[in-house]
C-alpha positions as CSV (number, residue, x, y, z in Angstrom):
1,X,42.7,16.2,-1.7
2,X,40.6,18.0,-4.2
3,X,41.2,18.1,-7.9
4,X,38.9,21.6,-9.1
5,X,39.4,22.6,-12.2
6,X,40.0,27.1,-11.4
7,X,37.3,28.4,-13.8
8,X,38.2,29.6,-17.1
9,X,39.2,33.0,-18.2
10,X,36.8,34.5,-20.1
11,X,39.4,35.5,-22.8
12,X,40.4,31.6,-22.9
13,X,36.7,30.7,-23.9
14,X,36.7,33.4,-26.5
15,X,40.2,31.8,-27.7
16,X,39.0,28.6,-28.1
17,X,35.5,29.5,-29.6
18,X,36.9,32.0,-32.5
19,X,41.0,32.0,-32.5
20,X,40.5,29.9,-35.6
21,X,37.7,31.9,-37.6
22,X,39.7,35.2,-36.6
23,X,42.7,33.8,-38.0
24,X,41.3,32.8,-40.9
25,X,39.4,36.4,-41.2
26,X,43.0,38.3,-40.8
27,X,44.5,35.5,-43.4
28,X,42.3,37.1,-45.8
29,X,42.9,40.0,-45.2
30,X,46.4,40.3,-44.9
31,X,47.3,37.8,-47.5
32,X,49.7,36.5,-45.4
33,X,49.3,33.3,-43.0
34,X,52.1,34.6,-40.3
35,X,51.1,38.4,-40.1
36,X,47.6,36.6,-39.4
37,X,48.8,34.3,-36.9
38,X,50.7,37.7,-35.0
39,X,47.7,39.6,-35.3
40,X,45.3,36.8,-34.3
41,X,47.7,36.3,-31.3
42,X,48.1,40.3,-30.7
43,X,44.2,40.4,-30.5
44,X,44.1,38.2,-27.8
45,X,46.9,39.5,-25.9
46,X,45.0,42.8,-26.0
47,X,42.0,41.3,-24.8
48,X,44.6,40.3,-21.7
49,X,45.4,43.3,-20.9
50,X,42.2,45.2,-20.4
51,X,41.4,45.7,-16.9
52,X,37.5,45.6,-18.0
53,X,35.5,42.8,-18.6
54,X,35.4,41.0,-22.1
55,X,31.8,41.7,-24.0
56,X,30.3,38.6,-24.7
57,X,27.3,39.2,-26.4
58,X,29.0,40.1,-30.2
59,X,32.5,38.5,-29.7
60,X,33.4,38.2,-33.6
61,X,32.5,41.9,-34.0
62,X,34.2,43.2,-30.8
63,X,36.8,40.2,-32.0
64,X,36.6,42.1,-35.3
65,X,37.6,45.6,-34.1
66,X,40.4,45.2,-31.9
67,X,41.8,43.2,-35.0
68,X,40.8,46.2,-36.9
69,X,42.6,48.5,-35.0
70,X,45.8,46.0,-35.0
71,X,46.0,45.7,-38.5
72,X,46.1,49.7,-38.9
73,X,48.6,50.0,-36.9
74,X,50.6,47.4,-38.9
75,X,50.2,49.3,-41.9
76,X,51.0,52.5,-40.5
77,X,54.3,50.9,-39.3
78,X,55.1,49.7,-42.4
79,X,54.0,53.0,-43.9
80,X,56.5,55.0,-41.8
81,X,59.0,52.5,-42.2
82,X,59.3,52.6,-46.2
83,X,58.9,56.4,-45.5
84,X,61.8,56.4,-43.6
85,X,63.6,53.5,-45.9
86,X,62.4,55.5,-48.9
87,X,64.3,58.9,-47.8
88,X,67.2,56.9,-46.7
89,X,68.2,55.3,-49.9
90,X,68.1,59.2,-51.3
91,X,70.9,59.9,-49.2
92,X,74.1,59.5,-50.7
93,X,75.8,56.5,-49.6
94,X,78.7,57.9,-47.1
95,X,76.1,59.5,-45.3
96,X,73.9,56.4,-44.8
97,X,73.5,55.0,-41.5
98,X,74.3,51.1,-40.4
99,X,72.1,49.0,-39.8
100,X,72.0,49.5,-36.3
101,X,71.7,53.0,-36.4
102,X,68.8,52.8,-39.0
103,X,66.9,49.9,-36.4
104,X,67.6,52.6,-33.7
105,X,65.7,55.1,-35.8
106,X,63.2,53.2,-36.8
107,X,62.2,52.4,-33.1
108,X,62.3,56.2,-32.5
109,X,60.1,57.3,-35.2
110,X,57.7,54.5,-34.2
111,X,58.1,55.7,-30.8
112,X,57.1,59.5,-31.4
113,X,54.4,58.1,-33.5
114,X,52.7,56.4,-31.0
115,X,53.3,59.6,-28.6
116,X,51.6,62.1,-31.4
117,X,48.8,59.6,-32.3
118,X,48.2,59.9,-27.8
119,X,48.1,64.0,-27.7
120,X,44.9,65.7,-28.4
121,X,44.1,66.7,-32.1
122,X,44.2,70.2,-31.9
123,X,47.9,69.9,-29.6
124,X,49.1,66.9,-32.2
125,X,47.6,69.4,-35.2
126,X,50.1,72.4,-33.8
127,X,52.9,70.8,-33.1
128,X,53.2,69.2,-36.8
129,X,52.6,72.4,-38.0
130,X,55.3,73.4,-36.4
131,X,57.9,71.0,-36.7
132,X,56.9,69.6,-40.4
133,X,55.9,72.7,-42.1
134,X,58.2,75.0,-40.5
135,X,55.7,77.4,-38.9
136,X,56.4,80.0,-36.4
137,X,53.8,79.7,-33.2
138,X,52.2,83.5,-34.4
139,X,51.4,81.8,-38.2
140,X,49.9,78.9,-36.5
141,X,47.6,81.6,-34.1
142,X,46.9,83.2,-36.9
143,X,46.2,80.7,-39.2
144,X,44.3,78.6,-36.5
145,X,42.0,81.4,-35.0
146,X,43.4,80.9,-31.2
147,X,46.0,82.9,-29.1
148,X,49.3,82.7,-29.2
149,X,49.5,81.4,-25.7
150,X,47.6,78.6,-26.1
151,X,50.4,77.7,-28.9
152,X,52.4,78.3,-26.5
153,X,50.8,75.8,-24.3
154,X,50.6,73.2,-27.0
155,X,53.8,73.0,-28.0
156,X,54.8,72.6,-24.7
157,X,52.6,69.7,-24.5
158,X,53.6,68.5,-27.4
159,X,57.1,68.3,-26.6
160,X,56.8,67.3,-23.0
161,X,55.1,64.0,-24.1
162,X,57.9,63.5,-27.0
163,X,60.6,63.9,-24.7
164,X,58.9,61.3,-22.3
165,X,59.3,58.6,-25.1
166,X,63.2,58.3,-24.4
């Protein structure tokens, strides 16, 4: 009966090589030992999931990046969040929602935040223009040089991927 060791995953190397100097990178960052540890653990989860190969030749850097990337979306999160916590606490108290409703919110804005930072800029650019600032499809032609049809076409886009977040 033999007793091989499989080979390592690349990403298990990279783990044990740098999971410690990453942490420690995000801890100062973040001034905050836990949101390092998530986004430390995050980074390597994302590494997981990538079908592609993981670079090897500049692993801190490309180590550096995705981490990067994680830690904007945490403070875009947290920006939306004290948005949303923010306009809440200006509503007058019968009106406020419970706690579960507000999570339930939360989620969704999240949700159709993810969906608008996936659409194109110039489809993602219309439909806010639309649905923040209260524009009518022939202002945003106008005001955007194109036709009205290709609006038209946006918006459609633009709401066909927001009602695929459910």
């Amino acid at each position: 009966m033999s007793t091989a060791v499989p080979p390592a995953h690349p990403v298990a190397d990279l783990y044990a090589a740098h999971h410690g100097w990453l942490h420690a990178w995000l801890r100062k960052k973040l001034g905050c030992t836990h949101r390092a540890a998530d986004l430390a653990h995050d980074t390597f989860v994302r590494l997981l999931s990538r079908e592609a190969p993981v670079p090897c030749q500049e692993p801190r850097a490309y180590l550096t990046t995705i981490a990067r990337n994680l830690m904007a979306d945490h403070w875009r999160r947290l920006a939306l969040e004290r948005a949303y916590l923010d306009a809440l606490a200006a509503r007058p108290e019968p009106l406020a929602p419970s706690p579960e409703e507000r999570l339930l919110i939360l989620e969704t804005l999240l949700r159709i935040d993810r969906c608008l930072g996936g659409l194109p800029a110039l489809t993602r650019r219309i439909f806010l223009r639309s649905q923040l600032d209260g524009l009518i499809y022939t202002d945003i032609a106008a005001e955007m040089g194109i036709s009205l049809p290709t609006v038209k076409r946006h918006m459609s886009k633009a709401f066909l991927a927001c009602l695929s977040v459910g």
